[in-house]
N, CA, C and O of each residue as an XYZ file, in Angstrom:
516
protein
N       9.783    -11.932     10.686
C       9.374    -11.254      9.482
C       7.874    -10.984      9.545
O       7.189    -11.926      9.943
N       7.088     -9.553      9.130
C       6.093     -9.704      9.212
C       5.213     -9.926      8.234
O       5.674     -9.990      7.094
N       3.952    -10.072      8.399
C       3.523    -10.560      7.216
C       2.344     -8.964      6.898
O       1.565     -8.367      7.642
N       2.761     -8.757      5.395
C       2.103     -7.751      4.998
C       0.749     -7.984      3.756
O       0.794     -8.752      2.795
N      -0.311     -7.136      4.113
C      -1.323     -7.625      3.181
C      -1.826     -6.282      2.514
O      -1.450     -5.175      2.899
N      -2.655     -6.478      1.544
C      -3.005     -5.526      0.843
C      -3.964     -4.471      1.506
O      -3.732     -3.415      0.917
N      -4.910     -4.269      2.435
C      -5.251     -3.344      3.181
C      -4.005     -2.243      3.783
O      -3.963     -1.034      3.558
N      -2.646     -3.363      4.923
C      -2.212     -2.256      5.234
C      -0.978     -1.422      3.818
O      -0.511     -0.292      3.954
N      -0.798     -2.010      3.023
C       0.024     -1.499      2.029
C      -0.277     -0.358      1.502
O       0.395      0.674      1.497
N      -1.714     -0.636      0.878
C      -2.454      0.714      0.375
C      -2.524      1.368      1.094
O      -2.077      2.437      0.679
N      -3.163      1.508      3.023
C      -2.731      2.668      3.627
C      -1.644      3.440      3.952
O      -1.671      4.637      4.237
N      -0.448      2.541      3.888
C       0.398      2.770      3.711
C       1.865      3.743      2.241
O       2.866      4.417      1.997
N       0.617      2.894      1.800
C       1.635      3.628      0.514
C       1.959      5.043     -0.267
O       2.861      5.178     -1.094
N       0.961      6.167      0.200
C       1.421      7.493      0.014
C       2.731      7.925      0.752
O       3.565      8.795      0.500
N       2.616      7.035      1.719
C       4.150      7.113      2.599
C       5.356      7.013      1.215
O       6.229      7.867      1.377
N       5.505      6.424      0.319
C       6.756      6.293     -0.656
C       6.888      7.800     -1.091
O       7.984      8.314     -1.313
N       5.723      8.452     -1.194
C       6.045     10.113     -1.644
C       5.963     10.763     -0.803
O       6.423     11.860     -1.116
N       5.514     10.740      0.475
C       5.182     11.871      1.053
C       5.190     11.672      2.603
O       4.150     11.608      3.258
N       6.823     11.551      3.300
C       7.117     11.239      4.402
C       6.082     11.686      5.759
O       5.860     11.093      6.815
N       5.538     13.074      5.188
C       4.492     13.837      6.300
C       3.495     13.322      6.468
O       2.899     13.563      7.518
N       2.906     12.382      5.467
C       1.855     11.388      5.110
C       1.604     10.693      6.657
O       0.468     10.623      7.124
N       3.122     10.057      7.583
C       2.799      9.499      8.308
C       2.350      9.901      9.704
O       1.999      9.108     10.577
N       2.418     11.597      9.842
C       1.969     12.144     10.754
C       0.292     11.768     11.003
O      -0.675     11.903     10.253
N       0.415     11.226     12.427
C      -1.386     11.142     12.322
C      -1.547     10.409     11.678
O      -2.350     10.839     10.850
N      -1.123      8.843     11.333
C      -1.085      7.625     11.182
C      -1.637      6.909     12.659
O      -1.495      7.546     13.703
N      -2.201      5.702     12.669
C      -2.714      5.274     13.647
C      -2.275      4.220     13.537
O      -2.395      3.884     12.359
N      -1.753      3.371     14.190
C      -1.560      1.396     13.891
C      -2.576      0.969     14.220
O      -3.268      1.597     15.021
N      -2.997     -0.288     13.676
C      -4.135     -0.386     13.501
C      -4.021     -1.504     14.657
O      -4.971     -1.711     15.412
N      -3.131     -2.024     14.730
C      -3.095     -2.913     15.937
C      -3.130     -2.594     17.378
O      -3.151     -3.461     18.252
N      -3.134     -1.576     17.555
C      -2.805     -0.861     18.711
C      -4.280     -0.845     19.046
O      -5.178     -0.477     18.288
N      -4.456     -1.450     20.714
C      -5.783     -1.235     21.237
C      -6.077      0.077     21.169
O      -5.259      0.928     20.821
N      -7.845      0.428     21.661
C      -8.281      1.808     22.016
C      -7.988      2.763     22.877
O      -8.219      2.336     24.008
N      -7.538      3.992     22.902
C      -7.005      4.460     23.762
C      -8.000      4.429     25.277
O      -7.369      4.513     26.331
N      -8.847      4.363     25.315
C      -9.581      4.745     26.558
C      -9.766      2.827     26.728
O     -10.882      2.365     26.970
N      -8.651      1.984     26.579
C      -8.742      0.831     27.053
C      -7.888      1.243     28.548
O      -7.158      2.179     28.875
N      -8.334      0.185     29.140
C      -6.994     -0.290     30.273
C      -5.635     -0.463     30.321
O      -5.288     -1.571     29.911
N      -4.562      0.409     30.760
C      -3.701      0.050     30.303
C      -2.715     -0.386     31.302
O      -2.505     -0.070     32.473
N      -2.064     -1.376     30.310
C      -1.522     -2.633     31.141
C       0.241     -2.239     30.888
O       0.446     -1.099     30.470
N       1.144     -2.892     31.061
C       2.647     -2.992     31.581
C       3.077     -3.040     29.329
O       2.647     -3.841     28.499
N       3.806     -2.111     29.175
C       4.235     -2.354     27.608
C       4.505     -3.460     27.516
O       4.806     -4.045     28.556
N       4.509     -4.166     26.302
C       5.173     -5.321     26.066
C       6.942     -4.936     24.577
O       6.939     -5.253     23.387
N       7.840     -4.379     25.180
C       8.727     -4.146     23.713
C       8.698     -4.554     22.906
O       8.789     -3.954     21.836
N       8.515     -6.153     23.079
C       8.337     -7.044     21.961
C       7.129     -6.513     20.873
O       7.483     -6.535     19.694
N       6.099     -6.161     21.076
C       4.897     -5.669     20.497
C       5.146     -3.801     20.499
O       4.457     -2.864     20.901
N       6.137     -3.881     20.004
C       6.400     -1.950     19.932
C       5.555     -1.915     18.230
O       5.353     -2.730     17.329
N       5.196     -0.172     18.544
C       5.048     -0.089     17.230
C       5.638     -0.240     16.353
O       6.833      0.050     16.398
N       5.146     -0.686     15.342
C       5.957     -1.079     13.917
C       5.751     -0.424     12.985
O       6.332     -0.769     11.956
N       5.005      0.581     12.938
C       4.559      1.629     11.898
C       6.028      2.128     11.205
O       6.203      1.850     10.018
N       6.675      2.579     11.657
C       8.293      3.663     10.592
C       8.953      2.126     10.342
O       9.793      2.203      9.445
N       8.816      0.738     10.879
C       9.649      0.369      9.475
C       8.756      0.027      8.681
O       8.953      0.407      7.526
N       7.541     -0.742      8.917
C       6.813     -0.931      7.437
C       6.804      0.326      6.726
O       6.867      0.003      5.540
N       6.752      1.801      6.823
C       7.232      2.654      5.768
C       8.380      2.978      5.167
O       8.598      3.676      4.176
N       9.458      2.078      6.260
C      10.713      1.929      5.518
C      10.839      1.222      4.477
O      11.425      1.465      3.423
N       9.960     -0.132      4.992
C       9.925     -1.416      3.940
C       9.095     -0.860      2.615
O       9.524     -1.146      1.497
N       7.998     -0.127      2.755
C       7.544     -0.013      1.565
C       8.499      0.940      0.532
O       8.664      0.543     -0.621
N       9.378      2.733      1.171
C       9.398      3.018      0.596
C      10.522      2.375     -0.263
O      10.535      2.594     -1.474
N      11.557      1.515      0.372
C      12.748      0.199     -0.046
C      11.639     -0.467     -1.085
O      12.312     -0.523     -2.114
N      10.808     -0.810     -1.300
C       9.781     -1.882     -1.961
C       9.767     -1.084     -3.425
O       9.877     -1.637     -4.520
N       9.627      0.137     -3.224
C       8.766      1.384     -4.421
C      10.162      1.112     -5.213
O       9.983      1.063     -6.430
N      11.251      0.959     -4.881
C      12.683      1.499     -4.990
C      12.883      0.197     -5.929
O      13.268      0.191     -7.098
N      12.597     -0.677     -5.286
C      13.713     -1.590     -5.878
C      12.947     -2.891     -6.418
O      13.564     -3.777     -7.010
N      11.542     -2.958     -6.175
C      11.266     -4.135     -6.841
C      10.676     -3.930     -8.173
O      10.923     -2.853     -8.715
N       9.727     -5.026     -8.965
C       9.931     -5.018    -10.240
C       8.185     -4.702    -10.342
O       7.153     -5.325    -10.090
N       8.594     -3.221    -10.917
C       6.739     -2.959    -11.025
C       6.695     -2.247    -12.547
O       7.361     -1.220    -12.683
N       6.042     -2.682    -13.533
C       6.132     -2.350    -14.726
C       5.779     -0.772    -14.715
O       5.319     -0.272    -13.688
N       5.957     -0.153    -15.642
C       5.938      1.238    -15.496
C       4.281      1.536    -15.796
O       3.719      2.054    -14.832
N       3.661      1.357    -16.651
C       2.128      1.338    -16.550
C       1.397      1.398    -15.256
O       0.446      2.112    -14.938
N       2.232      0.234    -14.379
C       1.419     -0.023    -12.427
C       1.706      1.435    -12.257
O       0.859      2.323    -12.358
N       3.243      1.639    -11.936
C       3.921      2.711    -11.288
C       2.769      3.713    -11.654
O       1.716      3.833    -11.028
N       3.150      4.416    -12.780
C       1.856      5.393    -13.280
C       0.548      5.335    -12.602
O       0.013      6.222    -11.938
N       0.220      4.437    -12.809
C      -1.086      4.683    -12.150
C      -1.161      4.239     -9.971
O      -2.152      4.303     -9.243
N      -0.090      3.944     -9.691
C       0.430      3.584     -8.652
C       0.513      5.052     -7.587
O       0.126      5.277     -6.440
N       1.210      5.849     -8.617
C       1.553      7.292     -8.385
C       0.645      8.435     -8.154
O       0.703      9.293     -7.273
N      -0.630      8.206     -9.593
C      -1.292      8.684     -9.244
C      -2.894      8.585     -8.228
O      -3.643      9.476     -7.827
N      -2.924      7.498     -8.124
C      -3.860      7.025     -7.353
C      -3.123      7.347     -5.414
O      -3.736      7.861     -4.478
N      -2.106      6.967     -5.423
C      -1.490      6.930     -3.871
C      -1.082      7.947     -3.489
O      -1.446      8.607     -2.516
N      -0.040      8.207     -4.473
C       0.654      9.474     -4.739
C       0.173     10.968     -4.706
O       0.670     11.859     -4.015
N      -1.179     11.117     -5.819
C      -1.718     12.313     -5.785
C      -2.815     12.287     -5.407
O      -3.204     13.403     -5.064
N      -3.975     11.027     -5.237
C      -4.984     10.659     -4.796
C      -5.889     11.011     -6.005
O      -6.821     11.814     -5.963
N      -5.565     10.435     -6.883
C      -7.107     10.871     -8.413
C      -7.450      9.608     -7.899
O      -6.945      8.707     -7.229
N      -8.525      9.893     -8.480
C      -9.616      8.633     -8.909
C      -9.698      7.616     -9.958
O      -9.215      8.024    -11.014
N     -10.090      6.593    -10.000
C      -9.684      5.623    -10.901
C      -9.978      6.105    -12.330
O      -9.338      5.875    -13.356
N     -11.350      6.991    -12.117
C     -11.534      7.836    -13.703
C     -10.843      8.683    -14.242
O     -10.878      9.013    -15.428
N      -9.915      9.247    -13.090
C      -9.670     10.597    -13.445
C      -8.189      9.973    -14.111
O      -7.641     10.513    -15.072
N      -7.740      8.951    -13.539
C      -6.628      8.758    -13.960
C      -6.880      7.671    -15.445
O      -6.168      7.321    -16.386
N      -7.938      7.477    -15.121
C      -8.311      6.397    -16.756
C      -7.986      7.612    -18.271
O      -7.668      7.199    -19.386
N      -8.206      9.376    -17.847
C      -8.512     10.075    -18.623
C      -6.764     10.582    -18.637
O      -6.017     10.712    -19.607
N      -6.590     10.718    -17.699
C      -5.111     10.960    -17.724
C      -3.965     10.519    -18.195
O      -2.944     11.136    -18.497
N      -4.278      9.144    -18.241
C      -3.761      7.728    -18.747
C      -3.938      7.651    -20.446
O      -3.090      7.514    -21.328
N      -4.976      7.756    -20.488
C      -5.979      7.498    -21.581
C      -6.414      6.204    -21.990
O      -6.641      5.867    -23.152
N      -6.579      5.075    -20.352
C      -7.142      4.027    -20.949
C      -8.345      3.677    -20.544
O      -8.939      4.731    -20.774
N      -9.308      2.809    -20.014
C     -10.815      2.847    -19.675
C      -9.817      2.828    -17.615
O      -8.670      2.723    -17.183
N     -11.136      2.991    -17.084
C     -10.985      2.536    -16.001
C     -11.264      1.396    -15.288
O     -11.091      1.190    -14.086
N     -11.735      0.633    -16.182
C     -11.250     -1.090    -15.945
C      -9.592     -1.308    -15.946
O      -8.976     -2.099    -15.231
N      -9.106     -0.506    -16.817
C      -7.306     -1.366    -17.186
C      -6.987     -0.370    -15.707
O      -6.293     -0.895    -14.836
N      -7.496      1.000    -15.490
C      -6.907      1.584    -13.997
C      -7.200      0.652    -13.486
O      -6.523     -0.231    -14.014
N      -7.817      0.233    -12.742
C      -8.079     -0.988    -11.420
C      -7.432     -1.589    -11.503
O      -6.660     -1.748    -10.558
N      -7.230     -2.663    -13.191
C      -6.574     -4.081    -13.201
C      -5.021     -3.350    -12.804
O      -4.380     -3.905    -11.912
N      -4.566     -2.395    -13.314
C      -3.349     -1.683    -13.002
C      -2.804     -1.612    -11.714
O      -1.742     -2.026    -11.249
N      -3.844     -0.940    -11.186
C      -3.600     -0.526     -9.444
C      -3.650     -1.898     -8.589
O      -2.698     -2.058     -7.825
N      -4.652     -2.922     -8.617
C      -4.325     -3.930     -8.347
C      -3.573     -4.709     -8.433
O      -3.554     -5.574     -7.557
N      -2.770     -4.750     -9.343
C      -1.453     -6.073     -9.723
C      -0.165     -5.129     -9.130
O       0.817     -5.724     -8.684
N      -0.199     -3.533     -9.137
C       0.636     -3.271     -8.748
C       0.722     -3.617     -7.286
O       1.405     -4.536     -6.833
N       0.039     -2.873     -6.657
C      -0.471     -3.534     -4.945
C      -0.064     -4.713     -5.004
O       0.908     -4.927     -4.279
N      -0.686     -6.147     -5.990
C      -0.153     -7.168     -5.656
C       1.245     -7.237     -5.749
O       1.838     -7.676     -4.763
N       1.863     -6.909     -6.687
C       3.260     -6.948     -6.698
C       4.091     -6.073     -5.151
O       4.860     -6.522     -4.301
N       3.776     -5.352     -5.252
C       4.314     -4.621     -3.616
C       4.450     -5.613     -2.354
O       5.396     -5.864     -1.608
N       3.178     -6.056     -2.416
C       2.538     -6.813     -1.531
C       3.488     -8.278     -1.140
O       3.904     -8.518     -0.006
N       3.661     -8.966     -2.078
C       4.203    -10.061     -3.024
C       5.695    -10.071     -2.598
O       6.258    -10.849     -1.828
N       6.263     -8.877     -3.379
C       7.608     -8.157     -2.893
C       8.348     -7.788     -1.096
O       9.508     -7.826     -0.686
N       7.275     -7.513     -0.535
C       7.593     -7.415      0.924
C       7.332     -8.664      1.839
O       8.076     -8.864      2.800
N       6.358     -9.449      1.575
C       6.130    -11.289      1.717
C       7.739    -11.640      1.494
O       8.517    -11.484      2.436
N       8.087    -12.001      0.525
C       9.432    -12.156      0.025
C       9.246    -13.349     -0.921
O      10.119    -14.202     -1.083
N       7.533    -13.360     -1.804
C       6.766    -14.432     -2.290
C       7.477    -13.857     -3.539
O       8.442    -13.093     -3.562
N       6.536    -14.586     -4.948
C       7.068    -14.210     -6.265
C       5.398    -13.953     -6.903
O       4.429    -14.658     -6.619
N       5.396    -13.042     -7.602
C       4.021    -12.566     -7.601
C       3.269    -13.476     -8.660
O       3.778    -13.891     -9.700
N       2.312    -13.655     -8.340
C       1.728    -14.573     -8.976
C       0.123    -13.857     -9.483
O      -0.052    -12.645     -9.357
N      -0.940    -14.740    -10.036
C      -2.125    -14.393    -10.313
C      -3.131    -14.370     -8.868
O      -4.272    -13.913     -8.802
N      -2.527    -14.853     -8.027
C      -3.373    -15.026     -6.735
C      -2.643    -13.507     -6.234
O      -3.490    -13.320     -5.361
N      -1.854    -12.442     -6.122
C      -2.174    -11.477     -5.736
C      -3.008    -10.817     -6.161
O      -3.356     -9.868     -5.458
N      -3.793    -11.057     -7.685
C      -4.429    -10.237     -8.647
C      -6.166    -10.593     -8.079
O      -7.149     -9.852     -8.057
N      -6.008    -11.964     -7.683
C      -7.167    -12.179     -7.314
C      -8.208    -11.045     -6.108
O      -9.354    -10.600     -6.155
N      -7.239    -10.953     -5.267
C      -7.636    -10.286     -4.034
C      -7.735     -8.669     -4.068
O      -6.942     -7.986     -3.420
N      -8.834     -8.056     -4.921
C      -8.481     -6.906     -5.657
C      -8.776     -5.893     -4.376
O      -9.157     -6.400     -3.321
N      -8.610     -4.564     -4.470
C      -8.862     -3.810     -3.560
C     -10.293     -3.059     -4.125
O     -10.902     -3.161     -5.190
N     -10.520     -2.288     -2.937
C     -11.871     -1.422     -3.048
C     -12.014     -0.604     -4.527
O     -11.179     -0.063     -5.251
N     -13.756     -0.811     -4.638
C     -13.674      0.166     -5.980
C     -13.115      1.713     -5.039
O     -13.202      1.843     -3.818
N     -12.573      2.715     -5.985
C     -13.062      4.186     -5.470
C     -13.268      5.282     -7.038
O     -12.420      6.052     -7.490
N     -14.268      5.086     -7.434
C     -14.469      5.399     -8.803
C     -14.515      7.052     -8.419
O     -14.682      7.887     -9.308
């Protein structure tokens, strides 16, 4: 099972709307191309198309209050800004963040196979005002 964290989720997560999203995706694990290259290992294949399986299964079926979703959607989804969607919303863009964050945590939480707690909330993601 792998273990998923809130960096790759959020890059990940326009993938739930927008399958083309993953064209020109990079794994991040994957050495530099102008490294040395050595004998594949299968075991270490890319894993990129199922973690977008897992997330868009995640969007689907776990328990994200509709407020996250909303602002989940539009932040990943359409790419506004935390203001733009505070105005869209109509709440400050403090409650966007606390929003976008607990949702992430919950995603996050959800694909772990943990139960979401206040310690996903802790670990907030980047401002992008």
């Amino acid at each position: 099972m792998s273990s998923y964290d809130r960096p790759m989720v959020e890059h990940l997560l326009p993938t739930a709307w927008d399958s083309s999203f993953a064209f020109g995706l990079v794994n991040p694990t994957m050495p530099d191309p102008d490294m040395p290259k050595a004998k594949a290992n299968p075991k270490h294949g890319n894993t990129l198309y199922a973690h977008i399986a897992d997330i868009k299964s995640t969007w689907k079926r776990a328990y994200i209050p509709l407020e996250e979703r909303q602002a989940l959607v539009l932040r990943y989804g359409m790419g506004c800004l935390e203001r733009e969607i505070g105005v869209i919303l109509g709440v400050p863009r403090r409650t966007v963040s606390d929003r976008l964050v607990r949702g992430v945590g919950r995603i996050v939480a959800h694909l772990n196979g943990e139960e979401f707690t206040s310690e996903w909330v802790s670990v907030g993601s980047e401002e992008n005002q």
